[in-house]
N, CA, C and O of each residue as an XYZ file, in Angstrom:
360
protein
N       6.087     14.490      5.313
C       6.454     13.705      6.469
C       5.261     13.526      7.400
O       4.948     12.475      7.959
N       4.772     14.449      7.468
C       3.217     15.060      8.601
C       2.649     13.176      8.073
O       2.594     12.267      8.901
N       2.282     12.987      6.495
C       1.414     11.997      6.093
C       1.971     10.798      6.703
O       1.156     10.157      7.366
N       3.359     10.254      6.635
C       3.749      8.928      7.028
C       3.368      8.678      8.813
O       3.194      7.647      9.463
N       3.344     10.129      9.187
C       3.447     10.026     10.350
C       1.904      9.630     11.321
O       1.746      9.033     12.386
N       0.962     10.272     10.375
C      -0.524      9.745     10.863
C      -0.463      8.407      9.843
O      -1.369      7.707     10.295
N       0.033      7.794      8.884
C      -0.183      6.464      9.084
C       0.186      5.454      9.957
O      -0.474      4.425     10.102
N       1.454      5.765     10.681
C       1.871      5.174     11.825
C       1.063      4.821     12.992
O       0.975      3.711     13.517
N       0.368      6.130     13.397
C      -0.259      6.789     14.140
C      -1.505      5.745     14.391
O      -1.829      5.193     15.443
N      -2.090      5.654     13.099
C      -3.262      4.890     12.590
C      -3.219      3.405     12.475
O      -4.194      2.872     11.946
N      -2.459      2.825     12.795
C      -2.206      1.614     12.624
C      -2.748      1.026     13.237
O      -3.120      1.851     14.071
N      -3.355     -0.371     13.678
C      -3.619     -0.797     14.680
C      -2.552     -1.303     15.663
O      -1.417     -0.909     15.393
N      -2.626     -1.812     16.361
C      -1.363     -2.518     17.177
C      -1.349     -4.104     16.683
O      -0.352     -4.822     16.758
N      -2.646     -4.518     16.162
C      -2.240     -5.795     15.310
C      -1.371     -5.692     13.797
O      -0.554     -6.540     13.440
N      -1.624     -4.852     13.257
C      -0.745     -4.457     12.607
C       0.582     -4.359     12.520
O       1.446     -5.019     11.942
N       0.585     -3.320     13.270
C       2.024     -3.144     13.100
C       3.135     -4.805     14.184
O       4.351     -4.870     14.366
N       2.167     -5.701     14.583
C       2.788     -6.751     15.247
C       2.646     -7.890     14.126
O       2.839     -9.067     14.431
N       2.354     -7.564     13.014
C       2.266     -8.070     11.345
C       3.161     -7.527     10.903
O       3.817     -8.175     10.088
N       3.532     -6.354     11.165
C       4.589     -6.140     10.368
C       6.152     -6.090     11.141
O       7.080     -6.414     10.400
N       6.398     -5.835     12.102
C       7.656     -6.874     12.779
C       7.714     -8.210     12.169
O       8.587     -8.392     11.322
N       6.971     -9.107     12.450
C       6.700    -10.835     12.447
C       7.253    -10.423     10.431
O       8.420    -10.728     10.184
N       6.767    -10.060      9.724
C       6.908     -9.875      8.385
C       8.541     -9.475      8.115
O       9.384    -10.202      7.589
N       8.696     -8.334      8.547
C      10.315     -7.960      8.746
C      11.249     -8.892      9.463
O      12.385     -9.193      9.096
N      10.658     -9.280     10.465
C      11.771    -10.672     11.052
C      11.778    -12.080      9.828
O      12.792    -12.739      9.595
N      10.481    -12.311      9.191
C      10.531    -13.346      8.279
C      11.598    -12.971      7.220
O      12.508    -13.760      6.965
N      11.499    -11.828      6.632
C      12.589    -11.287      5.698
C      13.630    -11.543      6.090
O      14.240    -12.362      5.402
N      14.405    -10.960      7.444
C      15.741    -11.053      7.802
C      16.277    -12.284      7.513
O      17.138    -12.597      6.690
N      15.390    -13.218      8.634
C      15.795    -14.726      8.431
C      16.134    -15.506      6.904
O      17.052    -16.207      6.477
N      15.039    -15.040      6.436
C      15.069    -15.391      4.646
C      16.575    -14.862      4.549
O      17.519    -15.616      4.783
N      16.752    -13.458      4.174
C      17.975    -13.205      3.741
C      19.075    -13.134      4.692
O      19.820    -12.154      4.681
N      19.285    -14.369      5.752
C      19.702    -15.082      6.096
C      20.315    -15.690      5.831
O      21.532    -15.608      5.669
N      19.388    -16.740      5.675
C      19.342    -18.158      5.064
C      19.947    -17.755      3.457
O      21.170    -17.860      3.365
N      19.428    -17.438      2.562
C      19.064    -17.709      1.283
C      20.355    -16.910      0.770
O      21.155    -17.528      0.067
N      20.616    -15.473      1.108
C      21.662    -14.362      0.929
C      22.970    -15.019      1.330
O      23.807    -15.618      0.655
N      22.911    -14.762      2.493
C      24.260    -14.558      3.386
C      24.669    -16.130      3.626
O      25.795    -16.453      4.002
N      23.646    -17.040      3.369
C      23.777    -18.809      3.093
C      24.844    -18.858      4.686
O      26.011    -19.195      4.884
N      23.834    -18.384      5.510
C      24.351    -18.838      7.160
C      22.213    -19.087      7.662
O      21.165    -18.533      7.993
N      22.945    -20.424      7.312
C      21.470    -21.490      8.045
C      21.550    -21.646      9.821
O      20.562    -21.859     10.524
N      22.621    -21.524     10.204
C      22.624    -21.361     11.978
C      22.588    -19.975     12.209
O      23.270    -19.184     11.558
N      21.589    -19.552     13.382
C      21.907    -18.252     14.144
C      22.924    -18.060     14.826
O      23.858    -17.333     14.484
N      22.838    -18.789     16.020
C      23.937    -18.792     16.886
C      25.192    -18.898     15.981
O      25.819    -18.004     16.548
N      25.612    -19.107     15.491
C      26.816    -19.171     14.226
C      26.899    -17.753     13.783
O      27.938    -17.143     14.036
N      25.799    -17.069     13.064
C      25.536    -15.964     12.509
C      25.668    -14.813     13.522
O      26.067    -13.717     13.130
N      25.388    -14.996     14.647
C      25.599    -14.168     16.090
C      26.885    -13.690     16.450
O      27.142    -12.653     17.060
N      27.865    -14.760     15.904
C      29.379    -14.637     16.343
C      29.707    -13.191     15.560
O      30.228    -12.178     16.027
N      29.216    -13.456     14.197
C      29.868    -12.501     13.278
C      29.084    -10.622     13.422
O      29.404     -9.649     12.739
N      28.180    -10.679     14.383
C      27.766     -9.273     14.664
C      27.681     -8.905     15.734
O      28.160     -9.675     16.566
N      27.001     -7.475     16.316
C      26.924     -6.988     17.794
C      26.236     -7.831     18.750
O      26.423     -7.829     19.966
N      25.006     -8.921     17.765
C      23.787     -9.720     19.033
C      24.032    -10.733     19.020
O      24.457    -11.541     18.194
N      23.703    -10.727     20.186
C      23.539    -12.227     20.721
C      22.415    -12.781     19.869
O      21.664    -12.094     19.177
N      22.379    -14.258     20.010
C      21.899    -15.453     19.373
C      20.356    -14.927     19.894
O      19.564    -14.612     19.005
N      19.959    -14.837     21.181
C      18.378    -14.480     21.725
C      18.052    -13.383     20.962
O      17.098    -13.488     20.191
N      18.533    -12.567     21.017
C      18.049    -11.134     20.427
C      17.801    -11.226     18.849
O      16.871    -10.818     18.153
N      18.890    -11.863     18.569
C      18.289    -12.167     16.652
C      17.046    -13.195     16.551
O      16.133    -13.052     15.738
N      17.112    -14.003     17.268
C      16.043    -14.604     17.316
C      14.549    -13.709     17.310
O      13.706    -13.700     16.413
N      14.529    -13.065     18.447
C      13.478    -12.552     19.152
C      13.321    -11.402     17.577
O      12.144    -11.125     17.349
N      13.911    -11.038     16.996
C      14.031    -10.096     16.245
C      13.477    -11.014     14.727
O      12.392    -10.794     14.190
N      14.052    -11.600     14.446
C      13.913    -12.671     13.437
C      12.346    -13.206     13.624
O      11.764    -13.541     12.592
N      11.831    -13.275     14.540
C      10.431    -13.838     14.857
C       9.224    -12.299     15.115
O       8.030    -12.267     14.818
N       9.908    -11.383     15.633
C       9.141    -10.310     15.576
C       8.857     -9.977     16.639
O       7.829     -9.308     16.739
N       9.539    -10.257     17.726
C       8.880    -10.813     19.319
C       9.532     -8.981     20.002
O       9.541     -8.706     21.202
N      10.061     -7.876     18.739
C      11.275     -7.158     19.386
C      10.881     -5.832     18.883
O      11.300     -5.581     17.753
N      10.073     -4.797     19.542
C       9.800     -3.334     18.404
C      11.272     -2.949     18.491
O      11.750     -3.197     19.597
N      12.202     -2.352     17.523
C      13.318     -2.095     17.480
C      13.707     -0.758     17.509
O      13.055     -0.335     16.554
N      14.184     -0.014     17.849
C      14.835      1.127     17.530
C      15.468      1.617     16.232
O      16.013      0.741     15.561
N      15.485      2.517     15.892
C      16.375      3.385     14.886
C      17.859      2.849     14.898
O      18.332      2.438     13.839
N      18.596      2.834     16.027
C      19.841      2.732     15.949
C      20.586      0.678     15.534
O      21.587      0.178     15.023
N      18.944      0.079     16.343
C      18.965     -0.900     16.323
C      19.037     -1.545     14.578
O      19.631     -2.495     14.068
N      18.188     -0.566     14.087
C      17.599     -0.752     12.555
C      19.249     -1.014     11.991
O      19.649     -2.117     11.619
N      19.947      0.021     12.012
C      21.193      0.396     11.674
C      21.968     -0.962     11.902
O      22.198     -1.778     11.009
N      22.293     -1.072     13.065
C      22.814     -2.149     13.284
C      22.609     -3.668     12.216
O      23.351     -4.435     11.602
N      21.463     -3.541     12.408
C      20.848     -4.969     11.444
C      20.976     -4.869     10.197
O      20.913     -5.896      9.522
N      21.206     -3.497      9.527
C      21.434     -3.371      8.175
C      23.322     -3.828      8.144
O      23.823     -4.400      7.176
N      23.720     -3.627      8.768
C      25.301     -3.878      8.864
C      25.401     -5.879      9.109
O      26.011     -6.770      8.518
N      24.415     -5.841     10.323
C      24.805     -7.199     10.651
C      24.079     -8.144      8.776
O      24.713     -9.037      8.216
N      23.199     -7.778      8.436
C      23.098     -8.833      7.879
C      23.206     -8.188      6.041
O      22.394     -8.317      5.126
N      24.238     -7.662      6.069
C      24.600     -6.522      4.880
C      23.679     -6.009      4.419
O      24.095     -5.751      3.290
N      22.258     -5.504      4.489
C      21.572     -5.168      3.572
C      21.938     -3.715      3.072
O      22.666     -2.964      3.720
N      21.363     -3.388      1.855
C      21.868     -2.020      1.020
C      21.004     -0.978      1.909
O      20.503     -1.309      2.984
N      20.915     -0.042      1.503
C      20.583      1.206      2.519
C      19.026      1.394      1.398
O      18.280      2.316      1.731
N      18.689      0.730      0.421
C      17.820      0.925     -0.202
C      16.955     -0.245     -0.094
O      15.974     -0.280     -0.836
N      17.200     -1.378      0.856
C      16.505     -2.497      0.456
C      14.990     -2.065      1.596
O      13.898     -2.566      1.328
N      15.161     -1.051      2.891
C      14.318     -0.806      3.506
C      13.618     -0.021      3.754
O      12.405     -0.182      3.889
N      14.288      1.121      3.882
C      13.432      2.411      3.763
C      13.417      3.225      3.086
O      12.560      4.062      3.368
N      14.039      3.446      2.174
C      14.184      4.127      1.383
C      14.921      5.037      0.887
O      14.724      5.377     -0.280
N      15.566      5.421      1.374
C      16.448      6.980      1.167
C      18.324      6.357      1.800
O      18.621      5.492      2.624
N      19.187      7.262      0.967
C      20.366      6.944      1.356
C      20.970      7.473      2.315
O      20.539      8.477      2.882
N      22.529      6.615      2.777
C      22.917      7.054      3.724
C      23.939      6.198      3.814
O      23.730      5.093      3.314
N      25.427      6.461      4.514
C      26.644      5.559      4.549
C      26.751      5.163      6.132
O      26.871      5.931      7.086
N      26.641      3.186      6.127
C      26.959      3.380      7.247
C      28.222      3.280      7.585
O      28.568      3.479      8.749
């Protein structure tokens, strides 16, 4: 754990604002392409966020929380394996 944790550590801050923007491109993709809901605001109705916040999230504009993470795995069904790795029921 010590190792993941100095790569974090080590990151630059451009980086890791590459990798939000990268993770929001995904969501949107499996969005669109998965869940075949091409409107947000539409897609908003059916979870906890508002239309801004998926957005802002979807674009990368949002460092997220843990609990937040959770949430987004529910809102936009993903498996408990598609992100980080390890299991868990939500």
């Amino acid at each position: 754990m010590k190792h993941a944790h100095n790569f974090i550590v080590s990151m630059s801050k451009k980086s890791k604002q590459a990798i939000l923007e990268d993770f929001g491109a995904f969501l949107k993709k499996h969005r669109e392409d998965v869940l075949k809901e091409k409107n947000l605001l539409q897609f908003s109705y059916s979870t906890n966020f508002d239309n801004s916040k998926l957005a802002k999230i979807e674009k990368g504009e949002v460092d997220i929380r843990f609990k937040t993470l959770l949430e987004i795995f529910q809102a936009y069904k993903l498996s408990d394996t598609n992100i980080i790795g390890f299991k868990f029921k939500l």
